[in-house]
N, C-alpha and C positions, 0 to 999 in steps of 0.2 A: 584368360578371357580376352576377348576384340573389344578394344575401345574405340571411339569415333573420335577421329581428333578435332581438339578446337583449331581456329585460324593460327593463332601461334606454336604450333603442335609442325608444322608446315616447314619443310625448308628448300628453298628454291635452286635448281640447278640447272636453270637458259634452256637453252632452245633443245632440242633433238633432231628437228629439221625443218625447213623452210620450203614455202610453195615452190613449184616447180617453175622453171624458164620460159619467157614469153613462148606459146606455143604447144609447149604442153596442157597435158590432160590436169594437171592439177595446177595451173598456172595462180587460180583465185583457190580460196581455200575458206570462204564464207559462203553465206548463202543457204545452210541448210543443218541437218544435226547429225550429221553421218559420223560418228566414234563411239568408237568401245571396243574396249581390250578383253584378251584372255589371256592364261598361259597357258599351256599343253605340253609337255614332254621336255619341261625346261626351255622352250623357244615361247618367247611374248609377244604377242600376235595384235598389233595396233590398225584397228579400221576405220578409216579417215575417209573423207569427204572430200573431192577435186573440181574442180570445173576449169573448164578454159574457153568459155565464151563470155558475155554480157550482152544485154538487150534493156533498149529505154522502156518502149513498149511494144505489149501494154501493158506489162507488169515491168520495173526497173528490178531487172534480176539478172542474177550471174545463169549461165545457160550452158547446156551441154554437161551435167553434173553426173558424175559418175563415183563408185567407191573402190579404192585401193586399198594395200596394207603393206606396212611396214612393221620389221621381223628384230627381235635383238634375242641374245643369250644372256641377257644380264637386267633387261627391262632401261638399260641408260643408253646406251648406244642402236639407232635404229640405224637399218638399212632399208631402202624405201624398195619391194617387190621390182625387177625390172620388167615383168610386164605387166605392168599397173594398166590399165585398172582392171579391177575383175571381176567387177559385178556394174555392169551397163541396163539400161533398161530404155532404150528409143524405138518403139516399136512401131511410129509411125513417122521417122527421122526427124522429130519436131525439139528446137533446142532445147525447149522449156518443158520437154520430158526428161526422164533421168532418176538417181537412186539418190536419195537425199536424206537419208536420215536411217540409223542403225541399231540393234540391241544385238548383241550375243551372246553365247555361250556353249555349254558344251553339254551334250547326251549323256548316257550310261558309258555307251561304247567309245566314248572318246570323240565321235564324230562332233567337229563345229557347225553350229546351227543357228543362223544368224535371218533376223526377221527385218527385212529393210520396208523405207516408205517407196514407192514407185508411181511416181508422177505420167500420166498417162490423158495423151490429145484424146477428147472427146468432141468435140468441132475445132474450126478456126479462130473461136475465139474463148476455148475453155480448157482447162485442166483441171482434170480430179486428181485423188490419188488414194491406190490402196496399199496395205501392208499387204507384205509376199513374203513367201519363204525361201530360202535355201540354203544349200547344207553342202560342208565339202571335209576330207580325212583330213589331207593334206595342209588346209589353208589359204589355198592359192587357186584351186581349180573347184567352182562350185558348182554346183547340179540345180538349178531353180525350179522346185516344188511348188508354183504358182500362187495365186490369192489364197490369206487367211483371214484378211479383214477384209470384207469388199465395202467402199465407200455406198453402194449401193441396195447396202443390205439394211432395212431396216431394223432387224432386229442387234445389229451392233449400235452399240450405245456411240452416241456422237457422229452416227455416220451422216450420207450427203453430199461432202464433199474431198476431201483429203484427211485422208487417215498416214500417221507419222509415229512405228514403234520407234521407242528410246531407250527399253529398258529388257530383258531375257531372262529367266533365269528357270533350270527346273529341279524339283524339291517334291520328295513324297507323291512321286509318281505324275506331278500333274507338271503341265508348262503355263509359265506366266507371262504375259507380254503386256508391258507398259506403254499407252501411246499415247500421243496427244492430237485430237480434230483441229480441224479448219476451218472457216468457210458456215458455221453451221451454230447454232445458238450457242453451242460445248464451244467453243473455238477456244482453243488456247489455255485451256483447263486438260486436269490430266484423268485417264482413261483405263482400265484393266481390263484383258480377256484372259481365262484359264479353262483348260478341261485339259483329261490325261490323255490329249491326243495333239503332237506337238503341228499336226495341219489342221486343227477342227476345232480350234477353240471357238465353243458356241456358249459361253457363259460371258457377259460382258457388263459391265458399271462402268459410272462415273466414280473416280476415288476421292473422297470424302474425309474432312476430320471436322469433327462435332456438327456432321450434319452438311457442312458446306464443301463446294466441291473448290478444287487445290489448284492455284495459275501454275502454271509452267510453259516454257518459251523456251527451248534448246534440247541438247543433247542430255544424257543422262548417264548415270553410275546404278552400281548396287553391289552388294556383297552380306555374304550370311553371316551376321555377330550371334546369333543363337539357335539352338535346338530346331527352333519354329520362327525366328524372326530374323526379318533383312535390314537391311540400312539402302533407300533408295537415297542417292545425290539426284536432285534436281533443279537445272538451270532454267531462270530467266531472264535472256540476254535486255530486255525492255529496263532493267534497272540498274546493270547488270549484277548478279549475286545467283550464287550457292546454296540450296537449303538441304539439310536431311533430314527427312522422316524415317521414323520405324512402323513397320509394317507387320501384322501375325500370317503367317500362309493361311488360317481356319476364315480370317474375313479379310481378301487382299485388295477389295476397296476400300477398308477402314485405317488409313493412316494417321501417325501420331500429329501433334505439332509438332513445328520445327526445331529435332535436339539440337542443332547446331546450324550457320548461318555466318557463308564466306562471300566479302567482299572484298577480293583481289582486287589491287591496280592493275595488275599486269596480266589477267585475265577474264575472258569474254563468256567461255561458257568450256565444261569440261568433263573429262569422266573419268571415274578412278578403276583402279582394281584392288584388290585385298591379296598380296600374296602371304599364303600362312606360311610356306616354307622357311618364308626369311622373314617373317612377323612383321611385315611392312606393307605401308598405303604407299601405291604410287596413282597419281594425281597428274593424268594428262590432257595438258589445257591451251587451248588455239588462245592465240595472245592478241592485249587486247585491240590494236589494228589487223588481225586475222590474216600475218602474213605467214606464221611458223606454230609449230606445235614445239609447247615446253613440258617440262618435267619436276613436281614437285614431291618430296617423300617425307610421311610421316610415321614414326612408330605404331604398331598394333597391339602394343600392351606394353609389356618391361623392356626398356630401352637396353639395347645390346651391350652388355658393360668388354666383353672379350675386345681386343685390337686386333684389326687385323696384322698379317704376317709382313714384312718385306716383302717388295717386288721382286722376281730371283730374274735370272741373266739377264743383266743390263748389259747393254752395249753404248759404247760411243765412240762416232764413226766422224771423223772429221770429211767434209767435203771441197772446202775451197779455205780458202785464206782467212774467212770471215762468218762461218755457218760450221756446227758440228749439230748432227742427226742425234738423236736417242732415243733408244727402243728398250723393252723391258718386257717379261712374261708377265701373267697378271699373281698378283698379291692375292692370299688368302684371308678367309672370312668365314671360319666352322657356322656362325649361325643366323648372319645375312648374307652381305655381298657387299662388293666394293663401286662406290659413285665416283671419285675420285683420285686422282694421285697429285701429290704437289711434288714441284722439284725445285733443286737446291744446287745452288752455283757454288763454288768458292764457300760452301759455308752458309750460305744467305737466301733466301727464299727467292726463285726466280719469276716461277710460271703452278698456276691451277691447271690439269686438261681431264677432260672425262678418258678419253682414250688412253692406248699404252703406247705412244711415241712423240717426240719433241723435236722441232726446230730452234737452236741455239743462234740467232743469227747476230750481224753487228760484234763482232769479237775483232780481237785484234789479230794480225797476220803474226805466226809461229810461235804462239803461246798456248802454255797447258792451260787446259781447265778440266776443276776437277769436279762433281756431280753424282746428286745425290736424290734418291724419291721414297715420298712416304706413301701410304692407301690411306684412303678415310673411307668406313663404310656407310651402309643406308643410313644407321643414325649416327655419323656423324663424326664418331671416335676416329683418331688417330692412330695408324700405326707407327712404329717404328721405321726408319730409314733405311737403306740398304748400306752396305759398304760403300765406300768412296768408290767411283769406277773417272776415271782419265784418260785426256786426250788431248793432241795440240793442233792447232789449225793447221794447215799448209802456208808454203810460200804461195808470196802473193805474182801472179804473172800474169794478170788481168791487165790491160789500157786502162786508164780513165775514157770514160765517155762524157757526154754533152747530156743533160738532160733535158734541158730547155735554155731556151732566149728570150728572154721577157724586155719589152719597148714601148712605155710609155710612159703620157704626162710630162716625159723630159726628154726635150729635142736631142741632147748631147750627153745623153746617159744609157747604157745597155747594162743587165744582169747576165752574165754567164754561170749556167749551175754544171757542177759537175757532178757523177755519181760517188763519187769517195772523194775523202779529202787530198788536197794537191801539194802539192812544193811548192815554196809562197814566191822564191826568185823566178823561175820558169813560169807561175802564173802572172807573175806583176810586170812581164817584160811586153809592154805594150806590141810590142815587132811581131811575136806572136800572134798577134790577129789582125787577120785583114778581111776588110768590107769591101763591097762592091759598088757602085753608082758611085764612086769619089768622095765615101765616107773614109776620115781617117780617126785610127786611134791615138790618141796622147797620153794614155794613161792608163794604169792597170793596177787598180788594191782587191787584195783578198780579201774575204768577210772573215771576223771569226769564227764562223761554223769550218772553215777551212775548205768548202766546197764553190763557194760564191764568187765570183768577181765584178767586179763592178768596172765596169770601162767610161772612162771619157772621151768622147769623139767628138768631128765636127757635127754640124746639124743634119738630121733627119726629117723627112717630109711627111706628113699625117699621109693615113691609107698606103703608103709605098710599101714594097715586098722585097727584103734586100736576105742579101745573104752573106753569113761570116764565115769567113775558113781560119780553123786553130790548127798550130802546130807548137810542136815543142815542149807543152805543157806537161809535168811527170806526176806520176803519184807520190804516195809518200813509202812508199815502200821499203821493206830494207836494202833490196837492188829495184830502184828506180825503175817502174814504167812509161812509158813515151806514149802519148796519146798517138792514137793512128793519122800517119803522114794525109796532109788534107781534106782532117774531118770539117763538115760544112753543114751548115744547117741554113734554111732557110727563116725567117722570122718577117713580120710585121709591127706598123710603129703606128699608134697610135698618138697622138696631143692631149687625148685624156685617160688620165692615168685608171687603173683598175680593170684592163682590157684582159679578161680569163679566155678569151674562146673566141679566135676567129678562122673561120672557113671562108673562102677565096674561089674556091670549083675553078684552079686553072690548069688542074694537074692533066684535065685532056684527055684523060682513059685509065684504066681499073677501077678498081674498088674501091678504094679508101682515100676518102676528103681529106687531106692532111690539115692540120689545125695548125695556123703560122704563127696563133701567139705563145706558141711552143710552150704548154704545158704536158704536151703528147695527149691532147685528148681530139685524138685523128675520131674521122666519121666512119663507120663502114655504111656501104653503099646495099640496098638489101631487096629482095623484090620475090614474089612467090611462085609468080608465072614466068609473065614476060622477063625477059633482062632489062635493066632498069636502074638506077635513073641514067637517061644520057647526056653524056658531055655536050657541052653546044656554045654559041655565042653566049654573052654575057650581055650586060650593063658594063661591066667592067674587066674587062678580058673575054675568062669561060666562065661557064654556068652551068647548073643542073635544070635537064627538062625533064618533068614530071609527069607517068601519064594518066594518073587519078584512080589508079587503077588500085596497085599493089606497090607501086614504088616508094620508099623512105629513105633517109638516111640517117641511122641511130649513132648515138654519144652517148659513150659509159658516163652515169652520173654519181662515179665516186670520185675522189681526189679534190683536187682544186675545183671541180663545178659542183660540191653535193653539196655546201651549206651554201652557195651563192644567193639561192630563193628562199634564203630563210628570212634575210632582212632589206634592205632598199639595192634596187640594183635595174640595169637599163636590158632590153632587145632592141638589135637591130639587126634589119634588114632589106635589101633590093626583092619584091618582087612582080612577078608580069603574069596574072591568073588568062588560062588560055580561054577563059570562057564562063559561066555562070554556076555555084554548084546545083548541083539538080535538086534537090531536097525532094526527091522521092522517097527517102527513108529514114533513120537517126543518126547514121549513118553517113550521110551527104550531102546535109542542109550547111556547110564549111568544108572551106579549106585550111588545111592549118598550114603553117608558116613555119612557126619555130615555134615549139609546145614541149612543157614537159607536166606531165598529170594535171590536165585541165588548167596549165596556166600560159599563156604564151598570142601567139599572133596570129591572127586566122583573117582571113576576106568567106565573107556569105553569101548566102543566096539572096540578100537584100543588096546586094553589089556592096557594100560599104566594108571595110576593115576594120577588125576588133581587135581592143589588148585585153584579156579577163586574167583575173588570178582567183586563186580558192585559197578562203582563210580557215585556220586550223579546226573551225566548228563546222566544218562543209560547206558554208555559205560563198558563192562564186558573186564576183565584182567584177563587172563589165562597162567599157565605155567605146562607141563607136563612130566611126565617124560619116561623113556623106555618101553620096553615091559616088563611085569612081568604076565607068567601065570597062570590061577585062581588055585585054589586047595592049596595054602600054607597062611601061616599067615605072616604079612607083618607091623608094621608099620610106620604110618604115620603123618608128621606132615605139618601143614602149618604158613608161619608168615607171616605176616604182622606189615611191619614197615613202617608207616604211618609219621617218622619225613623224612626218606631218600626216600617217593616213591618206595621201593621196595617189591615185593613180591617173598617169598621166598618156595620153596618145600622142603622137605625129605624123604626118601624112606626108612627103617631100618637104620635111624640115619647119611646118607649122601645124601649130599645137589644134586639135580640130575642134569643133564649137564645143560641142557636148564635155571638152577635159576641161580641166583634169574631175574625179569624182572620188569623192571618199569615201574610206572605208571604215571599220572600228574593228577591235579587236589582234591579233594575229597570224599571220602566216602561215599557209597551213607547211609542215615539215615532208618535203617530198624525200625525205635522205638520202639514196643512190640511185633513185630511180633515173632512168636513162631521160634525155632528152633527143624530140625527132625534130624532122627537118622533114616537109611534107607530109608528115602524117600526123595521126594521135592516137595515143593506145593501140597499135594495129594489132589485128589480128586476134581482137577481144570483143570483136562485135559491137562495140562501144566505140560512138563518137573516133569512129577514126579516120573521118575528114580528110582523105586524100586529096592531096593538092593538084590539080591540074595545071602546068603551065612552067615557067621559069624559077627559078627562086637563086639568086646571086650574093655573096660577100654579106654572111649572116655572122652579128657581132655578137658575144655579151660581155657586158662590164661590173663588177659588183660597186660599182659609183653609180648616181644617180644625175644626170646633165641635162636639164631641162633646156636651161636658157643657151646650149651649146649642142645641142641637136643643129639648129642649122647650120653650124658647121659641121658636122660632122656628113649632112647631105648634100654641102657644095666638096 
């Protein structure tokens, strides 16, 4: 028999994939109810919901929504369609049309038959929407068999205005489609239409238990536990939670209360499927900031007691001095399947990975290691290990390289990182590095990480760009490498310490802003049409001209800048806006500065300069300052000091009337999201405030310098 699991019944296995890249079609991955799985022919068929626009208004919505699917053999590992999407609906090119919400299933014949909602411009300033049909062998290529719920039929229950299927399924000849209205007194309550005609369902209720009709707010599940009865999941992201009813097909607007009632942390709204092959729930759930779709699986009756088999042909393939590769066929499982493999070093547990291959990295140069991997299946069980399989790394014939140069807070101190550890006489022999501008070294100790050194030199000048050449310095190898004869790096020196990220714009031409406070988080230079940004005078040297158009320049915001904005920390920056923004749209009413996800430095269309940040509950903190007309160089800094709640502004080195202003609460957690340089959000239709004009010698610090801002603008 199919049991429904409780919440602890659940075990969780991360992500299976993430929204796509600035740019793409699924870049957002909220916004509407588009998932639901099947399987067919042993391939698990996941339909997901994309978008890759935003809009403020008149509705603050993600726009341009479209449905894709992603494919696995195993139901854990997905591959995302490469040509996604595949089922579009803009029939009047209007963003805030689109496919937004999804049920599925399958025919007699095996064909997929999937009922989406289809958002559709009826003037310029209205959207309806009705459920549609369509149907494809394959998966991947559907045929759209037009309206089966038309928002404007009076005789479907809840009609009016936006009609949203979430649920598919057919049983004893008839088809059932589950949806939920909008816009209309039903709004947000859920819905049934059936007849044995899977385009004509003209039978239609509100679904009801004890008389009253049932909230729902997201996407949906179902699966058959009996003869004549289903198990609907349905979400309401408003709380957010899980609930499932039982349903008889004889009255399919009459559902139970709710048997059971999930309140994941870590997810927002989901949808399951029931595979009876392998007597397993799996439980696919967009997470709860709705950037990745994860994977949870539950037993469907007697927990799988059999282990699975060892993994058979393992390999392990050594690739350099310090990395050996390993690969393996997949492990058997007579009566589920396998979610994971763990593998074993030396003996010792290394690494979890859903897939069948591993990167060993960090190992030492011409040593065996020997390795070993078990299967765990759907529920859980472990199997056995395989044989020992072995391998020794290579010689090492690698240089050491430079990673960074870090200079600040201390006039007569520089860090030198290297990529692997060094030889301590060759690194501590001061002679080996020389500076330029008439900085000399005196001193040279190793860190005990064995990569670090730390130099003593004469004094350094705030804001100056110098540059160090190493030689001589070896690895620690068993035959010694020699760093490459007059590696050089440039770097910048700061007087206050905590300087993660400065860009300079004096490099003159190409693409990439080099970042001189050497943590390598260079800029790339990016633009859609025109070429862009271009090199030009500065304030201080060169500079980027901006032409408000389509020009940015993006910074990875992982490594050393991704917790920066978690807790108190400074911006700064020179710039010269060539002119006013036009605030004709949402669009253009700012210029941004230096922005990473709605927090950073922008000049408006009220002429004045802003610093805002967004705390962890969506609430944005903003403080501004006077009028300052475009055409001059200006700069600007902002702090954030996260121990007092305050945020503070600067305008050429004085603190402007309205700062500093508080806030309460925390920080919102932007994690790797990238930071721009002229723009915001681009390319999302959202607030992306191209900058018109100069922008020069843009800082960040994870220190907070209130009362040392005006030095830092003399």
């Amino acid at each position: 028999s199919v049991s429904i699991p409780s919440q602890s019944d659940w075990t969780d296995y991360g992500p299976i994939f993430e929204a796509g890249s600035l740019g793409e079609w699924d870049y957002q991955l909220w916004g509407g109810f588009a998932a639901a799985a099947i399987k067919k022919n042993g391939v698990y068929y996941l339909y997901y919901q994309g978008a890759r626009g935003y809009q403020i208004t008149p509705d603050e919505t993600v726009t341009w929504r479209a449905i894709g699917v992603a494919t696995s053999l195993d139901g854990v590992n997905f591959t995302k369609y490469s040509n996604n999407p595949i089922i579009t609906w803009f029939p009047n090119n209007n963003g805030e049309e689109g496919a937004v919400s999804s049920g599925v299933t399958l025919d007699n014949n095996g064909e997929i038959v999937l009922y989406y909602g289809a958002n559709t411009e009826q003037s310029a300033t209205l959207i309806n929407a009705d459920a549609r049909l369509a149907v494809s062998e394959d998966g991947f290529n559907f045929t759209d068999l037009g309206v089966v719920l038309d928002h404007q039929d009076s005789a479907v229950w809840g009609s009016g205005d936006e009609l949203f299927p979430i649920i598919a399924f057919h049983d004893t000849g008839q088809w059932f489609v589950y949806y939920i209205p909008n816009g209309t007194a039903q709004s947000r309550k859920l819905g049934v239409a059936w007849e044995n005609s899977r385009n004509n369902l003209i039978n239609s209720a509100g679904a009801l238990n004890l008389g009253s009709l049932i909230q729902a707010w997201g996407m949906g599940g179902q699966a058959k536990i009996g003869p004549n009865t289903y198990a609907l999941f349905l979400n309401d992201v408003t709380k957010p939670e899980t609930h499932i009813r039982t349903v008889s097909l004889s009255t399919p607007n009459h559902l139970s209360a709710p048997v059971k009632t999930y309140q994941f942390d870590d997810v927002r709204q989901a949808t399951v499927l029931l595979d009876e092959e392998t007597n397993t729930w799996f439980m696919y759930y967009r997470n709860a900031d709705q950037s990745e779709y994860g994977l949870k699986l539950a037993p469907a009756g007697a927990v799988d007691a059999t282990p699975p088999t060892a993994p058979a042909s393992i390999t392990a393939t050594p690739v350099n001095n310090r990395q050996i590769d390993l690969s393996w066929s997949p492990a058997l499982d007579s009566e589920t399947g396998i979610v994971l493999y763990k593998i074993f070093r030396n003996g010792q547990y290394l690494a979890t990975v859903k897939g069948r291959s591993f990167r060993d990295r960090g190992l030492v140069e011409q040593t065996k290691y020997s390795y070993q991997v078990s299967a765990i299946n759907y529920h859980g069980l472990e199997g056995p290990p395989n044989a020992p399989v072995a391998a020794t790394t290579l010689v090492d014939v690698t240089p050491p390289h430079i990673v960074s140069v870090n200079a600040s807070g201390n006039s007569t101190r520089i860090t030198v990182v290297f990529d692997e550890p060094v030889e301590q006489i060759s690194a501590q022999t001061p002679a080996n590095y020389t500076i330029n501008q008439g900085v000399t070294v005196t001193r040279a100790s190793l860190s005990s990480d064995l990569k670090t050194v730390v130099l003593t030199t004469s004094a350094h000048s705030h804001g100056i760009t110098y540059r160090i050449t190493v030689n001589n310095v070896q690895d620690r190898a068993k035959t010694p490498n020699l760093i490459a004869s007059g590696t050089a790096v440039n770097y910048t020196y700061s007087d206050l310490a905590g300087l993660v990220g400065a860009w300079n714009f004096d490099e003159g031409m190409g693409q990439i802003a080099f970042e001189t406070a050497n943590y390598g988080n260079n800029g790339t230079l990016i633009y859609t049409d025109k070429p862009g940004p271009a090199w030009t005078a500065g304030k201080i040297a060169g500079a980027l001209q901006f032409d408000g158009t389509d020009d940015q320049v993006t910074v990875d915001g992982s490594g050393s800048l991704e917790d920066v904005t978690d807790s108190s920390y400074s911006f700064a920056a020179w710039a010269n806006p060539a002119g006013v923004p036009p605030n004709t749209t949402a669009n253009n009413s700012s210029y941004s500065i230096l922005v990473r996800n709605y927090t950073g430095l922008y000049y408006d269309h009220n002429q004045k300069f802003r610093a805002q940040i967004r705390l962890s509950n969506g609430v944005e903190v903003a403080v501004s300052s006077g009028v300052f007309d475009p055409g001059s160089w200006h700069h600007l800094a902002m702090v954030v000091d996260d121990k007092s709640k305050k945020l503070h502004l600067y305008v050429d080195g004085q603190e402007v009337d309205d700062s500093p202003v508080n806030y309460a609460g925390a920080l919102a957690d932007h994690k790797d999201a990238p930071y721009y340089i002229g723009a915001s959000e681009p390319l999302t239709e959202r607030y992306e405030y191209r900058f018109k004009g100069k922008i020069d010698e843009v800082w960040i610090y994870t220190r907070i310098y209130p009362t040392y801002l005006p030095v830092i603008f003399k």
